[in-house]
N, C-alpha and C positions, 0 to 999 in steps of 0.2 A: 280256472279259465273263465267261467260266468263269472265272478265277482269282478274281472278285467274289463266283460262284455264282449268276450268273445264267443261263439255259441259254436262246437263242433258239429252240432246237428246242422246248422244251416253250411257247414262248409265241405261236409261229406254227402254229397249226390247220388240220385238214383241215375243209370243209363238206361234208358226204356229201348227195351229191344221188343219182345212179344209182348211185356205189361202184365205173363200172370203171376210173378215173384215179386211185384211191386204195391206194397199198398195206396188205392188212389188217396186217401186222406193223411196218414200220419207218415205216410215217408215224404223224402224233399228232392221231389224229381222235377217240378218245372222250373224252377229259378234258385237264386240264396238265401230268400225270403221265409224259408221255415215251411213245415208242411200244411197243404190246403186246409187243414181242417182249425189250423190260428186263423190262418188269411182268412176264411169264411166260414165262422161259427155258426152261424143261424142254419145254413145250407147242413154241415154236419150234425146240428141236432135234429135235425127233421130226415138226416138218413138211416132208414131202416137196418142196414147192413155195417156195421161200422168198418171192418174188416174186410171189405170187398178190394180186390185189386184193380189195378188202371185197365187190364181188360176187360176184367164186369162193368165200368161203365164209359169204356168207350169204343167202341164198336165202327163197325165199316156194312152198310144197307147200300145195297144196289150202289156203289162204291165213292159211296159218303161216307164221311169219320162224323160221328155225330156222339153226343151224349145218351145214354141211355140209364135213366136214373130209377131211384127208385124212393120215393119220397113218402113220411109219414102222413103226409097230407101238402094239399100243394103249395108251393112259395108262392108269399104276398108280402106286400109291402118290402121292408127292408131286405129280406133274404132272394125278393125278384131282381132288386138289382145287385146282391152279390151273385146270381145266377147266370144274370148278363154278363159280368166281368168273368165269373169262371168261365162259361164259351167262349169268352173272345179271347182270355188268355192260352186255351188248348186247341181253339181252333186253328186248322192248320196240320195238327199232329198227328202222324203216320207211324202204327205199329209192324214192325219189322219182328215178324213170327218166325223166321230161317232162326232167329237168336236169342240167347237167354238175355237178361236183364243182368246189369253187373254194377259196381260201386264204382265210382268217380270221383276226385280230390278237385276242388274246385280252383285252388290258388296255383294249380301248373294245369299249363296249356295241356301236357300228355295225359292228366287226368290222373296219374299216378301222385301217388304221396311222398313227400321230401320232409324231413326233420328242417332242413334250410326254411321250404315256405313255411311253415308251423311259426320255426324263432324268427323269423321276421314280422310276421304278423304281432306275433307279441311286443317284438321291443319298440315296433310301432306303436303298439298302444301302450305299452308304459310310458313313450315319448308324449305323450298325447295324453297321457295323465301327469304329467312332469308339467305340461304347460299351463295346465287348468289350475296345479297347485300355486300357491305364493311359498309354501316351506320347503322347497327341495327344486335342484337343478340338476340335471343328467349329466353329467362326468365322464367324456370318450378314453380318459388315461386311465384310468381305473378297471380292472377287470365285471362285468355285467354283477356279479356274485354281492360285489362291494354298493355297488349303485340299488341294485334292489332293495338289499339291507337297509340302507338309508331313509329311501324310496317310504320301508316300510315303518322303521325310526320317525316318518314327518308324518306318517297318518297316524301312529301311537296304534302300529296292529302288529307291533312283537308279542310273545304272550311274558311280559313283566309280571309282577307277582300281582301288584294292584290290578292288572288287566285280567288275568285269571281270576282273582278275586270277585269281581263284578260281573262274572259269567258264570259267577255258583261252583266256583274248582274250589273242593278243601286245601290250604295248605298248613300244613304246622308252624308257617311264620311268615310271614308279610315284611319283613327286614331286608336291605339290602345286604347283599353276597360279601361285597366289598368291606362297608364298613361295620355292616352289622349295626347300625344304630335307625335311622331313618328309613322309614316306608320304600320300596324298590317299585318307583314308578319311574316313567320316560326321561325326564328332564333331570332327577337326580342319578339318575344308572348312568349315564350318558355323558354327565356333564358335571353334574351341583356337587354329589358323594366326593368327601375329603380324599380320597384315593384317588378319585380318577381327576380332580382338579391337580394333583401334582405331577401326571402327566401330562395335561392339556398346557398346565404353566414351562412344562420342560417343550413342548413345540413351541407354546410364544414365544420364549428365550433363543430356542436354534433358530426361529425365522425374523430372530429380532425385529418383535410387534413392537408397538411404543406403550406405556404404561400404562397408558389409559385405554388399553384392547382389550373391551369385554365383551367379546361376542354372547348372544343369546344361540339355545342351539337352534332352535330356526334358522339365526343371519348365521350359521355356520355352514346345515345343509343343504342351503340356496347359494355359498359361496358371495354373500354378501359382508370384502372387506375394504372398505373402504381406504385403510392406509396401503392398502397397493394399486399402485394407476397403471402398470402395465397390463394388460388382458390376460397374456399367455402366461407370468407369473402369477395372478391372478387364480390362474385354471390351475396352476401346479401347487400350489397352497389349499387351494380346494378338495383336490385328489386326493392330498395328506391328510387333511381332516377328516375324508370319507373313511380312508384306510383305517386310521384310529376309530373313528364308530365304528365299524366292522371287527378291529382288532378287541376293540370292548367286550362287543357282545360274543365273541368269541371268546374270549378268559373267562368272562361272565358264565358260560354253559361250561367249559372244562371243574369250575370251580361246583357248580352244580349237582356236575356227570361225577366226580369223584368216586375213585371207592374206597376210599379207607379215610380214616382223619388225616392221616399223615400224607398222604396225596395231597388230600385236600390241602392240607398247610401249605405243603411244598408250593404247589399251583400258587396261591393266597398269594404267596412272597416273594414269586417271579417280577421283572420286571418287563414289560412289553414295548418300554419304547423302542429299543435294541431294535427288537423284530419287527418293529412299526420303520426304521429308519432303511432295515433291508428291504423289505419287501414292498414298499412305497416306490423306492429309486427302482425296483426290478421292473414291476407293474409301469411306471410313468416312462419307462427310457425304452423299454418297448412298445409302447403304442404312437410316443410322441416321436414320429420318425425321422420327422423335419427338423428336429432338434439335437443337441449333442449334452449328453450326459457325462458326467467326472466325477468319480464316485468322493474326491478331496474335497470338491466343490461344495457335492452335495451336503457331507458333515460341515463344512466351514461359514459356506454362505451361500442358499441355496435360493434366495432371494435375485441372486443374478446370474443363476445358473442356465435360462436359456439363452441357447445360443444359435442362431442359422448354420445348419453345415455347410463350408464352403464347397463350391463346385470345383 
């Protein structure tokens, strides 16, 4: 979730009812901005008490809410004018002692927490990292599972054997799974490895590319192909390629996960376009609703396969 930028501390709140279950520094009760003691360093190192709650230092005199501090010595310079911005940010604020203090969800109105707001926020910001990138485009036909995969395929943050490698992980071989000859980094696992180019040439072939279609995998994961000018064919040759990375790095891990050789063989000598060619047309013909799917079509010629359903 931090490596997203998303932070749960600023999105889980305090409710200040009385203020003595609240701490005024390190919890995040006035706004979504993180708790006071980021927002005003100088201010927290010169507090005596670090652990004091929102009612040790805010109080009600002769029936004024006022701060009542308690400082190592007193603010000057920098930390007088975050002093100023702390009053004026809490001024105003009335403790309600009839009630305890309670937690609050910031992304729904009722304060309560939803699984809903959480995946929204995120696939916002995966959309929002999809734009920043040039190597990857977000694919709505595809199941979310498939897109992240890729997602993480165009930043090179699977853990491939090279990428483990470089982060101090022992392995007893640095070979690709597939063909066993070749170092098992991004662009050969995926793409380059003799094995998986004879699948990648069995989708050219069904989508009848013209001969000279060599996509790199970048202009694959950004859905960059030129010999298609409809959009919406365009989108559904996309979602297939997604499928297939995904379908990879999943043979890739069973082949892995093995336990015995002869597993292992068995797995090795599967073939996955089959299951690339089911579960592409399952995935795209339920999402794309507006469209009508034919399962003839789809093995024959899939390049003209969208169609408007008639009214």
């Amino acid at each position: 979730m931090n490596n997203m930028g998303i932070s749960l501390n600023s999105l889980i709140l305090r409710k200040i009812s009385n203020g003595r279950n609240t701490s005024f520094w390190s919890d995040c009760w006035i706004d979504v901005h993180g708790p006071l003691k980021i927002r005003f360093p100088r201010l927290y190192a010169l507090e005596t008490c670090k652990t004091c709650s929102v009612a040790d230092r805010w109080v009600s005199e002769n029936g004024v809410w006022l701060g009542k501090w308690s400082w190592r010595r007193q603010p000057s310079g920098r930390a007088t004018d975050e002093l100023s911005c702390l009053s004026s940010l809490i001024s105003g604020f009335v403790l309600n002692f009839t009630r305890d203090d309670s937690w609050t969800w910031s992304l729904e109105a009722s304060g309560d927490f939803t699984v809903r707001s959480l995946s929204n926020i995120i696939q916002k910001r995966l959309l929002a990292i999809e734009d920043s990138s040039l190597s990857f485009r977000w694919n709505s036909w595809v199941p979310r599972k498939i897109n992240v995969c890729a997602w993480r395929v165009s930043l090179n943050r699977l853990p491939t054997k090279d990428n483990l490698m470089r982060r101090g992980i022992a392995l007893s071989s640095s070979v690709c799974l597939f063909c066993g000859k070749d170092e098992e980094s991004r662009d050969h696992c995926f793409l380059l490895c003799p094995i998986i180019k004879i699948i990648w040439k069995k989708v050219w072939s069904w989508w009848r590319s013209p001969p000279s279609f060599s996509p790199s995998l970048d202009d694959i994961l950004k859905g960059d192909f030129e010999f298609l000018e409809n959009k919406l064919v365009s989108k559904l040759f996309h979602a297939v390629c997604l499928s297939l990375v995904w379908h990879i790095w999943r043979w890739r891990n069973r082949i892995l996960h093995a336990q015995t050789d002869s597993e292992e063989s068995s797995i090795r000598h599967e073939d996955i376009f089959p299951s690339l060619l089911r579960m592409s047309f399952l995935w795209t013909s339920n999402r794309a609703s507006s469209n009508r799917f034919v399962w003839d079509n789809w093995i024959q010629k899939p390049g003209v396969l969208v169609q408007p359903i008639s009214s």
